[in-house]
LODO-429660 format. One record per residue: residue number from 1; residue in one letter; x, y, z of N, C-alpha, C in turn. Coordinates in nm, 2 decimals, decimal comma, always signed. Layout:
// residues N
{pt NUM; 'A'; {X; Y; Z}; {X; Y; Z}; {X; Y; Z}} ...
//
This chain:
// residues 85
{pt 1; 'X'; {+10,64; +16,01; +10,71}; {+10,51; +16,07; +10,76}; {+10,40; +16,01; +10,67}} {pt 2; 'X'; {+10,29; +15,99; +10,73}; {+10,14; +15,92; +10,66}; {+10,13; +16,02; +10,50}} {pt 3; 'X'; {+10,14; +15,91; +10,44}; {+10,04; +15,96; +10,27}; {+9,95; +16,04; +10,32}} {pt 4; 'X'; {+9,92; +16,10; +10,22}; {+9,81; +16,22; +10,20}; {+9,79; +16,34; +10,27}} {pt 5; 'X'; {+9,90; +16,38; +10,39}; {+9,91; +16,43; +10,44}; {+9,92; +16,59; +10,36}} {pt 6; 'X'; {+9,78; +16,71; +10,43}; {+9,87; +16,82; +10,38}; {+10,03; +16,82; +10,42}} {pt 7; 'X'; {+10,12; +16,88; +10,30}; {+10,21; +16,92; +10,31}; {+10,25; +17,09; +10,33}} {pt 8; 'X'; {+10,35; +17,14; +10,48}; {+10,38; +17,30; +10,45}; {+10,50; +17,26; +10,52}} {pt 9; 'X'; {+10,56; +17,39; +10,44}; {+10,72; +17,41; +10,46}; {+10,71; +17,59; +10,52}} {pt 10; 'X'; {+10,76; +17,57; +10,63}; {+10,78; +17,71; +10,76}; {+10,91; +17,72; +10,73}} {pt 11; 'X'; {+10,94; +17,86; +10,67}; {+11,06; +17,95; +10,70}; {+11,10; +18,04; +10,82}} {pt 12; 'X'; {+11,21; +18,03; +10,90}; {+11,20; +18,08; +11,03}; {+11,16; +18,02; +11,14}} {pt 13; 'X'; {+11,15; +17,87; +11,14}; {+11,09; +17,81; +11,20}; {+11,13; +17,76; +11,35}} {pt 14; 'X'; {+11,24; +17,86; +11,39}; {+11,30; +17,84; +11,53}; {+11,26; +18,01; +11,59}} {pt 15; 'X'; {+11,23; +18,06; +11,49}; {+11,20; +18,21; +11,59}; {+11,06; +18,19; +11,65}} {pt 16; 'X'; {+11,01; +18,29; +11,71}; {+10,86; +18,33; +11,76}; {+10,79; +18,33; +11,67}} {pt 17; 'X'; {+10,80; +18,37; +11,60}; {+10,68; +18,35; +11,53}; {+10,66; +18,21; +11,45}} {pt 18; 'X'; {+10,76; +18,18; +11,36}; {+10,77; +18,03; +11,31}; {+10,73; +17,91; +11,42}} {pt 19; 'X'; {+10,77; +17,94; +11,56}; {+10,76; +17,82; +11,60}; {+10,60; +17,78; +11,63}} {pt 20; 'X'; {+10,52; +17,92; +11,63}; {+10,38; +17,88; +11,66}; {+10,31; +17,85; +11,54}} {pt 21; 'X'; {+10,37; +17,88; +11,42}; {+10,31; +17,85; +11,31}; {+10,33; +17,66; +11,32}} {pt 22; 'X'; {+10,42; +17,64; +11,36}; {+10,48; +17,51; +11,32}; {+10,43; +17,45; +11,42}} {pt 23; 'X'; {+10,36; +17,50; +11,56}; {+10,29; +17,45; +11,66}; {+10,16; +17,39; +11,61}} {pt 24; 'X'; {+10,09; +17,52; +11,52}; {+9,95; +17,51; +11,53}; {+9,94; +17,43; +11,36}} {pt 25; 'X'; {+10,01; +17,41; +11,26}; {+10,02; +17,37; +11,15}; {+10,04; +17,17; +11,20}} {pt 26; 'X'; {+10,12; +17,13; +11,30}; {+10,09; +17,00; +11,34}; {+9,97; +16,97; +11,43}} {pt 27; 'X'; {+9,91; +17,09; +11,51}; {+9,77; +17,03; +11,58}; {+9,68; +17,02; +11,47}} {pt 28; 'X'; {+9,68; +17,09; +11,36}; {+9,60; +17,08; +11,23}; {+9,63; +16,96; +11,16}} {pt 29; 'X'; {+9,75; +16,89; +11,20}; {+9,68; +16,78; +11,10}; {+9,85; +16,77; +10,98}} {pt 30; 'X'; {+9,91; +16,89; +10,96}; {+9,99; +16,92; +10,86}; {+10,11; +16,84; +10,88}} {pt 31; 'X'; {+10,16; +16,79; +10,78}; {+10,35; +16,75; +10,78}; {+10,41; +16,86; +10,75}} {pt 32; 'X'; {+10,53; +16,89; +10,85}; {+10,57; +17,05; +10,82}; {+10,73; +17,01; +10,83}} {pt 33; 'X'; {+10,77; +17,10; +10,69}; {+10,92; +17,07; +10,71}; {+10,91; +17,22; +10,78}} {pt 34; 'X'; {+11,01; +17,23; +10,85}; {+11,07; +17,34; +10,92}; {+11,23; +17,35; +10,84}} {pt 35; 'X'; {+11,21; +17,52; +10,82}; {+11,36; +17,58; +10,80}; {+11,43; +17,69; +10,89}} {pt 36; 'X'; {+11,54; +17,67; +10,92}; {+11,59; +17,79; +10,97}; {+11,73; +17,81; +10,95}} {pt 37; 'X'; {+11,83; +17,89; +10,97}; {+11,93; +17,90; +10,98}; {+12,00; +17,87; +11,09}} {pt 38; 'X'; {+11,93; +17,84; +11,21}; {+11,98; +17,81; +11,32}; {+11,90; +17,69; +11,38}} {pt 39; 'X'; {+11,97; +17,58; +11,46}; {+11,95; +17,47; +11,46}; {+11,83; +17,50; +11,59}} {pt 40; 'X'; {+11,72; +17,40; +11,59}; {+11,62; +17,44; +11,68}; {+11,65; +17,42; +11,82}} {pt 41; 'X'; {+11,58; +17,45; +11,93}; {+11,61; +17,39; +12,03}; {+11,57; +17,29; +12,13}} {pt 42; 'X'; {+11,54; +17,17; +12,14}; {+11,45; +17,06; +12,21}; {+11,37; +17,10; +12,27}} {pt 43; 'X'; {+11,28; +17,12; +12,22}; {+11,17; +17,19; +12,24}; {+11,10; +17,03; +12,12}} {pt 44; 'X'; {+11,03; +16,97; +12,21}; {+10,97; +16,80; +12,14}; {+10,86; +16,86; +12,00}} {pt 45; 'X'; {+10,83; +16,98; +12,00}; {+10,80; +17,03; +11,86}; {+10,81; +17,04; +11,73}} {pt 46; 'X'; {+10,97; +17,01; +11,77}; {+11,08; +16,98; +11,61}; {+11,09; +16,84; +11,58}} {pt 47; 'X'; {+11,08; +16,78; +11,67}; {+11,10; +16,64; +11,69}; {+10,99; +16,62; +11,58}} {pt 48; 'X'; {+10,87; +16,66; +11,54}; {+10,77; +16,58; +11,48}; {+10,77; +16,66; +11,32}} {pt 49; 'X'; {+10,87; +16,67; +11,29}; {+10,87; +16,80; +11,20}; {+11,00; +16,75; +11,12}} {pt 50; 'X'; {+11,05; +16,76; +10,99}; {+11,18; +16,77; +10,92}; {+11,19; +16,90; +10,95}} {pt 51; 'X'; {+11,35; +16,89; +10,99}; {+11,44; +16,99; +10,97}; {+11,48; +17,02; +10,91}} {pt 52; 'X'; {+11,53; +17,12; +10,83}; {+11,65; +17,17; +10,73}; {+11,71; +17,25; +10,77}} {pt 53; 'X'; {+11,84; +17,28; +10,80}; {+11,90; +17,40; +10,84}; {+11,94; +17,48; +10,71}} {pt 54; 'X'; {+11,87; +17,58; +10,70}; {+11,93; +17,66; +10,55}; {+11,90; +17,80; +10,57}} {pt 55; 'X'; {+12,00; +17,84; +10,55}; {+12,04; +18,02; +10,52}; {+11,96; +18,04; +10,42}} {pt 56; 'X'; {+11,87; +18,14; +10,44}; {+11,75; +18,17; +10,30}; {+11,85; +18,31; +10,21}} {pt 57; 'X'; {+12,00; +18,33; +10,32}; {+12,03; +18,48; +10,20}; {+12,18; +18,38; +10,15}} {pt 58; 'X'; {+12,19; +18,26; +10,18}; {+12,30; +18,22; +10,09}; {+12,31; +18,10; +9,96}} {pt 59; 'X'; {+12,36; +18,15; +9,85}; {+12,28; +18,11; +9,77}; {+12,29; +17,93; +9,75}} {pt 60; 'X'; {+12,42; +17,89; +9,79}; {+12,45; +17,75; +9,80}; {+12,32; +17,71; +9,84}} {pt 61; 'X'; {+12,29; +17,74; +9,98}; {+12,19; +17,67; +10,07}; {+12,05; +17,66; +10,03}} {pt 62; 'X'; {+12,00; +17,77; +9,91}; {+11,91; +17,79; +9,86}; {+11,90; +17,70; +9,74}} {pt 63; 'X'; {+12,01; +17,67; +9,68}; {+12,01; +17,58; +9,59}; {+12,07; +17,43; +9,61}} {pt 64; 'X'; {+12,05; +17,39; +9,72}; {+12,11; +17,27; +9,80}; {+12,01; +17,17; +9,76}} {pt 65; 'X'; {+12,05; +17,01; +9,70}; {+11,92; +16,95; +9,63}; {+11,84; +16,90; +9,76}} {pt 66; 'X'; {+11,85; +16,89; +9,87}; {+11,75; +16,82; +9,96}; {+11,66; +16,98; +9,98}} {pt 67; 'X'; {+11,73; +17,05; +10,00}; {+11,64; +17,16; +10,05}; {+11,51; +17,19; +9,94}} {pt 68; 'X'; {+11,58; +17,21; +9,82}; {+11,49; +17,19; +9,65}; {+11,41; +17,05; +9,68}} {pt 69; 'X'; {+11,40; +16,94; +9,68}; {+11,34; +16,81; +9,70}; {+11,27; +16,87; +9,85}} {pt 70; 'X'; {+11,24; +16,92; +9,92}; {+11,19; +16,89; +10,02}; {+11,06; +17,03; +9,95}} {pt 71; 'X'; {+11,11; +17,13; +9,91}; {+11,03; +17,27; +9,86}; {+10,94; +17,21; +9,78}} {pt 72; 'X'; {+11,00; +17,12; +9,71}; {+10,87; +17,05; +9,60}; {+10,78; +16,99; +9,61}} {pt 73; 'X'; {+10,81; +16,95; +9,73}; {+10,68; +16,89; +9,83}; {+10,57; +16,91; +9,88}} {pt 74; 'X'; {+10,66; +17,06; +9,93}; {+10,53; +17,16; +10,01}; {+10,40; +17,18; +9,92}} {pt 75; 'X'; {+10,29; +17,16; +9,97}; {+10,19; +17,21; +9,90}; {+10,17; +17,37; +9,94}} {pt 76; 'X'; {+10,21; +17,39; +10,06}; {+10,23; +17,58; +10,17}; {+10,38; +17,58; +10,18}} {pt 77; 'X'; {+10,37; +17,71; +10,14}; {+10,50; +17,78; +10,20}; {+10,44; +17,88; +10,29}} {pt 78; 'X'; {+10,48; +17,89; +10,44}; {+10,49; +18,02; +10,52}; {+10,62; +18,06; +10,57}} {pt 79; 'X'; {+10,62; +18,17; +10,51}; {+10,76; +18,24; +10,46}; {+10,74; +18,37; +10,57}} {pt 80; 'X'; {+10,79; +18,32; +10,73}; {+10,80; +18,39; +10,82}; {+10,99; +18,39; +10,85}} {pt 81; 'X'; {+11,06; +18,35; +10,79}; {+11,19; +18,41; +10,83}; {+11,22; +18,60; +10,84}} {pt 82; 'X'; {+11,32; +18,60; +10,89}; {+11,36; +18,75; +10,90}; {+11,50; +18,72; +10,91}} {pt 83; 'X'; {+11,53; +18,87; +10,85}; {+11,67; +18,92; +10,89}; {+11,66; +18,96; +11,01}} {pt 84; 'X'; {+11,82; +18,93; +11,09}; {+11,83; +18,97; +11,21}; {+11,98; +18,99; +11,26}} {pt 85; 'X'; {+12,01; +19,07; +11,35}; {+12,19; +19,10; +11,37}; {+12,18; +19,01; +11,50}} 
//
């Protein structure tokens, strides 16, 4: 993605709420890594976005080095994940 770009990193970023963050964070201009636990769904939104697939309650996936290398990036974190059954 272009230099100098803000950088944000979206937690939750396949639910409702995440996805409009991650909508309106690319019409702004932003490079957004997206996270979720669950793989997104073609919806051409993701497509312009890194993906990470990562469990925020397991600790492997929390301490996984691309996931850490991508966190360090972020200049934002929007930390809209949730628990859910």
């Amino acid at each position: 993605m272009a230099r100098g770009r803000r950088v944000a990193l979206v937690t939750g970023a396949t639910g409702f709420t995440g996805y409009h963050m991650v909508k309106l964070l690319l019409e702004k201009g932003y490079e957004v890594i997206a996270t979720d636990c669950r793989k997104p769904n073609d919806d051409p939104v993701y497509k312009l976005t890194w993906f990470i697939k990562v469990d925020l309650t397991n600790q492997n996936d929390v301490f996984d080095e691309r996931f850490l290398e991508e966190l360090a990036r972020a200049q934002f974190v929007f930390h809209v994940a949730g628990l859910f059954d």
